[in-house]
N, C-alpha and C positions, 0 to 999 in steps of 0.2 A: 732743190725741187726737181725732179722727176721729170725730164720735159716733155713726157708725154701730157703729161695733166693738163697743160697749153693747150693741146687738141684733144682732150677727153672731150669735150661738150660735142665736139663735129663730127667727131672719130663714133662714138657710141652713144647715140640717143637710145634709151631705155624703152621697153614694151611694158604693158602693166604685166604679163608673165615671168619678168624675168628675175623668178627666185626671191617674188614679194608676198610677203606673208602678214605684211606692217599697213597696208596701205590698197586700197582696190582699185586704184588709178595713180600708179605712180607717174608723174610729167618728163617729157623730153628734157633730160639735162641742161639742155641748150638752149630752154624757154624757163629755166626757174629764177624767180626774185627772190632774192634776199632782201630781205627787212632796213628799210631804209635808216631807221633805227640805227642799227649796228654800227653807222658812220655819223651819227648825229651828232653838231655842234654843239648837244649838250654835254655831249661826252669831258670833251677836255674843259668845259666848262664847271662843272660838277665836280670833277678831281682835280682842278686847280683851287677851287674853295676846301674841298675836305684837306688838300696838302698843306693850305695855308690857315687852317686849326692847329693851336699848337699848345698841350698843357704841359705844367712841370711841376711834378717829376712827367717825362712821355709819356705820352699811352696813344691809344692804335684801336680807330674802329675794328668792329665783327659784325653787328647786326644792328638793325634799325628797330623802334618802336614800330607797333603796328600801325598806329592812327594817321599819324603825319610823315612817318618816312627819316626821321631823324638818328642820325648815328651814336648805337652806344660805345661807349671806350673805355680799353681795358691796358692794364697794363704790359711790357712791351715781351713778359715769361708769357706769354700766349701762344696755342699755335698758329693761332691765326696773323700776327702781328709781319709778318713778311709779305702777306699778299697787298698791304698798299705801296711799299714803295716797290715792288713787283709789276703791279697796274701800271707804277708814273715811268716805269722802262720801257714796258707795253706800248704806251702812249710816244716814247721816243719813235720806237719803231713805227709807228702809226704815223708820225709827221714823214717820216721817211717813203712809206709807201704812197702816202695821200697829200696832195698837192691841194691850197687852196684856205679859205679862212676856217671851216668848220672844224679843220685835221688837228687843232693845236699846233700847230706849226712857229714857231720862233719862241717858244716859250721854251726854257733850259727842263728838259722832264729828266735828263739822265744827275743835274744838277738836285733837284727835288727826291730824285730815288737815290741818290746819295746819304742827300739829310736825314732821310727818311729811314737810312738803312744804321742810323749811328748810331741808334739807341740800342741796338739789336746785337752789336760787336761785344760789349761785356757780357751774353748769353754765351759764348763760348767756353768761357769760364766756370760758369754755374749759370744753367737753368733746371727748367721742372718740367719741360714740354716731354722728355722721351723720347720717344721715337719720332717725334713731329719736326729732328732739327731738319726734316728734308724740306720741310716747307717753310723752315727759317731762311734756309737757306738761297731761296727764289731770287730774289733780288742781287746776292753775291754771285752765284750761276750767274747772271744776266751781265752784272758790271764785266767778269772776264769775257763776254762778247763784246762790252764796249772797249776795255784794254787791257788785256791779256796778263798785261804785268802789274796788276793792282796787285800789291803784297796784301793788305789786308783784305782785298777780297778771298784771295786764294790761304791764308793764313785759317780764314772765317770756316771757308770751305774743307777746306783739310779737317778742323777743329772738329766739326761738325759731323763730319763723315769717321771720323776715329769715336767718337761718343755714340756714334749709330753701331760703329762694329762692335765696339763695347758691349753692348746689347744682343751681340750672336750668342746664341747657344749651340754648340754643335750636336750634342743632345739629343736639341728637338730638333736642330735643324732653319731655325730660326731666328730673328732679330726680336725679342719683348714688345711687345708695345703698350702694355700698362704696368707700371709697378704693385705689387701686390705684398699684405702684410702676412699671407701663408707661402715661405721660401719654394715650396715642391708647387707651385700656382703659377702657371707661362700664360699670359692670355696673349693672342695676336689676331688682331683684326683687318678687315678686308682695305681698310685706307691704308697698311702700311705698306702696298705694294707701290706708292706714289712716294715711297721716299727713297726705295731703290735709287731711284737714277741717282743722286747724292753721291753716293759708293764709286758711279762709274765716272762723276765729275771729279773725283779727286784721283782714282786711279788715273786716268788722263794727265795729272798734276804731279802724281806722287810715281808711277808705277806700281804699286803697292797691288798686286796682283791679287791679294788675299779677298781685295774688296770686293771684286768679283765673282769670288767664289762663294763670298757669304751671301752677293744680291743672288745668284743663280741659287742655289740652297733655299734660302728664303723665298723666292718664286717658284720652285720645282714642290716643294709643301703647300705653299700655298694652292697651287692646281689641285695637289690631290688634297688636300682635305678641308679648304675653302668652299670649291665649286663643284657644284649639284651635277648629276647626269641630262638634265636639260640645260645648263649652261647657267643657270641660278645660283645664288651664292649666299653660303652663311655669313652673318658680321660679324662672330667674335666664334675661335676656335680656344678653346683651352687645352692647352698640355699638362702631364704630369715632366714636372722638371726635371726628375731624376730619373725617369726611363724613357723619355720621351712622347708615350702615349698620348692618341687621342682621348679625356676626360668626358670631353661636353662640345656640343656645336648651339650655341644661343645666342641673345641679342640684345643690345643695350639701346639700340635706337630703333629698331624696327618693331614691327606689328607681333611676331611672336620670334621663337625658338626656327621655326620653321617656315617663315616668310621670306622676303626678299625685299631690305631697305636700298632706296632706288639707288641713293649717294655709294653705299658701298658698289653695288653694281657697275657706275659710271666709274669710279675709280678704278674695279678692275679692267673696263674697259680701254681705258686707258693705259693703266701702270702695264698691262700684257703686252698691247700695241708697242709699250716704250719697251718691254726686254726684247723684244723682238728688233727692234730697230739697234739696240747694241751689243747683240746676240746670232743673231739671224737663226736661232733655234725655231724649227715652224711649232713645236709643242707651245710656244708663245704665241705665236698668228694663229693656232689653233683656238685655242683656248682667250684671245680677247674676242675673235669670230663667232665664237659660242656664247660669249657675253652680250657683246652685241645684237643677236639675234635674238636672245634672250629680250634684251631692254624691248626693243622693237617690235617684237613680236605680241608686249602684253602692255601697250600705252594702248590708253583708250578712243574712242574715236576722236576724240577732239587734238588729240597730240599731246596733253597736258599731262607732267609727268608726276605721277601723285606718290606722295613720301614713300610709301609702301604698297607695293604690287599690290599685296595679297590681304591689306586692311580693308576690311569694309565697305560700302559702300554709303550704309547709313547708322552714325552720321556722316553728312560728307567728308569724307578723306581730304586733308590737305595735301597743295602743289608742294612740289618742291624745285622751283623755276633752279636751284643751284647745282642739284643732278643732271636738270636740264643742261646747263649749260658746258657742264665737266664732261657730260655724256658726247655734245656735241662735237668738241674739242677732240674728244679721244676719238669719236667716230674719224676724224677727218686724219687726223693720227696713222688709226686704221686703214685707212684710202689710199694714205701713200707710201702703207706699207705695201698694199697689194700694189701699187704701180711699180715697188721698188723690185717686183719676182720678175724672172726668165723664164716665159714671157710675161708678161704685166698682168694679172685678173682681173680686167676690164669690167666684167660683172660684177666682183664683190664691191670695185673703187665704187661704183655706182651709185651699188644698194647702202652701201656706207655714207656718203654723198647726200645721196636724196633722205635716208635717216637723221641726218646734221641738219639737212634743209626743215623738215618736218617741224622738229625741235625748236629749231630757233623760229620759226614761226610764230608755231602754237608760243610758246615763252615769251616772244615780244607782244603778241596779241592780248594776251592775260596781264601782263605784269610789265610793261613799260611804263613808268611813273617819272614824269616831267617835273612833277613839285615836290619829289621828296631828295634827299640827296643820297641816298643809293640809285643807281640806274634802274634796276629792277622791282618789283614787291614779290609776296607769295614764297618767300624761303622758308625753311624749316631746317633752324638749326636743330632741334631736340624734341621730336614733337614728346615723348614720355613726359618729357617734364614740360611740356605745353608751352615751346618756346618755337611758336609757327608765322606764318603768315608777315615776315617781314624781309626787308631787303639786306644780303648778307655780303662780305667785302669778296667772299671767292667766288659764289655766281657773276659779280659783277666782273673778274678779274676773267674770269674763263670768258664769259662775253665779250670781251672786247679781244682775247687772243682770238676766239672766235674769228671775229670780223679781219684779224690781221693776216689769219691760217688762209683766210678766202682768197685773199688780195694774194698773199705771196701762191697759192695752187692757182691763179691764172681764173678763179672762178665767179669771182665778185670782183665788183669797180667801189671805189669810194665815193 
């Protein structure tokens, strides 16, 4: 951490002028609450009951029914299937910064994201995720913070990271992210800039410099033919495989061809903030900058982040509380990437800052559900195929690194 960001609240209280376009009275940094919420005792309450669900053969919530909030479960070839024992690491760290009964505290979480993580190690061998093993991968990243010399965490991770590079084309210049039954058919879309980091966890491990080359590659295309000139983003670009060509810019979860679904946007805001932080390229701080101000600049008065910018208004657009939450995350990402410059840009950590605040606001105010067992409602995993309006495993997982980002930036208390 940055140790400026300890005195960002004292050091730079905000004007509503100052380079806000999102909001007509943005608050002194050093008067804003965070959502009581975010450290609630239901927390580790709620994910000590879903950790102690347990069927066999495995399988691994994604999303909730609308009605009552109840977890559906899938089996552990998912890409989703990493973000709960992801969450129960989360929560380690949470006992660690937060003192007291609500924090989960004494309960073994690094022990439970272990269990959690077993079903997951035969994926190295044969799975069907793709390009998703970055977000298999969550939980093994996390273990080599707790001890550096887990073989099989690091085994996991390597495994995972060589099946990513697998999927380079130097061609297009990219990593695949759908497999297609027409061989000259590349498609790659805007979440796969979130499995980069993968690449430069095992480079760390391996030295294997190549992985590098292929995440920088793959984000350097992504800029150019991902993202809009106002900072907007297509979800699915297609290549021609054998000359590299741009074919087609369209979208498999958003509103049209030419819209802006929220989830890919928050990704890129994020996955940019992240090459930049192991990079220090600024065409990465540029270009998550321009995402971000993008998201920000087109949430509606209420703060409430709806599936897709540019759908409709009637019928009512649904939320998407899980862009919300990845959004916030990566904003805060974003904040101390600007404190990380010589000298620090005080102004962006801010506007980045008070946009995280906004967010998790509006998202708890709308969608905090005490009696269901996701934390959150209002996700949309797929609205096309009308699969909206319920609580999803990775909003809830961004929500709570949320609240932990706050505590370790010096910005929020538990």
């Amino acid at each position: 951490m940055h140790p400026l960001l300890l005195l960002l609240p004292t050091l730079f209280p905000i004007s509503t002028s100052a380079q806000n376009t999102y909001t007509s009275a943005a608050p002194d940094i050093s008067t804003l609450i965070w959502p009581s919420e975010l450290y609630s005792s239901l927390i580790p309450q709620k994910l000590l009951a879903t950790a102690n669900t347990h069927y066999n053969p495995p399988q691994y919530p994604q999303y909730t029914d609308r009605v009552v909030g109840e977890w559906q479960w899938f089996s552990p070839d998912t890409w989703t299937s990493g973000f709960l024992p992801a969450t129960l690491y989360e929560l380690d760290t949470r006992t660690r910064l937060c003192k007291g009964q609500g924090s989960g505290e004494g309960m073994d979480w690094v022990g439970l994201g272990r269990t959690w993580s077993a079903a997951e190690v035969p994926l190295e061998t044969k799975n069907n995720v793709g390009h998703d093993v970055g977000f298999l991968s969550f939980p093994f990243v996390q273990e080599l913070l707790v001890n550096p010399q887990n073989e099989t965490a690091m085994n996991v991770v390597n495994t995972f990271a060589a099946d990513l590079a697998a999927r380079f084309s130097p061609v297009v210049g990219c990593t695949r992210s759908w497999d297609t039954s027409d061989p000259t058919l590349f498609e790659v879309i805007m979440d796969n800039i979130m499995n980069l980091d993968l690449l430069f966890t095992s480079y760390a491990l391996t030295g294997n410099s190549t992985l590098i080359d292929i995440a920088k590659s793959h984000a350097n295309k992504t800029m150019l033919n991902h993202i809009r000139p106002d900072g907007s983003s297509f979800h699915v670009v297609e290549y021609n495989a054998t000359t590299g060509e741009v074919i087609a810019r369209v979208t498999v979860q958003g509103y049209s061809d030419n819209s802006t679904w929220s989830r890919g946007q928050a990704w890129g805001i994020y996955g940019f903030a992240n090459m930049y932080s192991h990079t220090n390229d600024t065409n990465y701080l540029e270009t998550s900058r321009r995402m971000a101000n993008y998201f920000l600049g087109n949430l509606p008065s209420d703060g409430v982040v709806p599936w897709d910018f540019n759908a409709p208004l009637v019928p009512p657009r649904p939320a998407d509380t899980s862009a919300a939450t990845i959004a916030s995350t990566g904003l805060l990402l974003l904040a101390r990437q600007e404190m990380s410059l010589s000298p620090p840009n005080l102004v962006n950590a801010v506007r980045w800052i008070v946009g995280a605040w906004k967010l998790l606001n509006a998202t708890t105010k709308l969608a905090w559900k005490p009696s269901w067992q996701s934390l959150l409602s209002n996700g949309t995993v797929n609205n096309p195929s009308a699969n909206n309006d319920t609580g999803i495993i990775y909003g809830d997982y961004y929500y709570i690194k949320a609240g932990n980002d706050l505590v370790q930036m010096g910005l929020s208390h538990c």
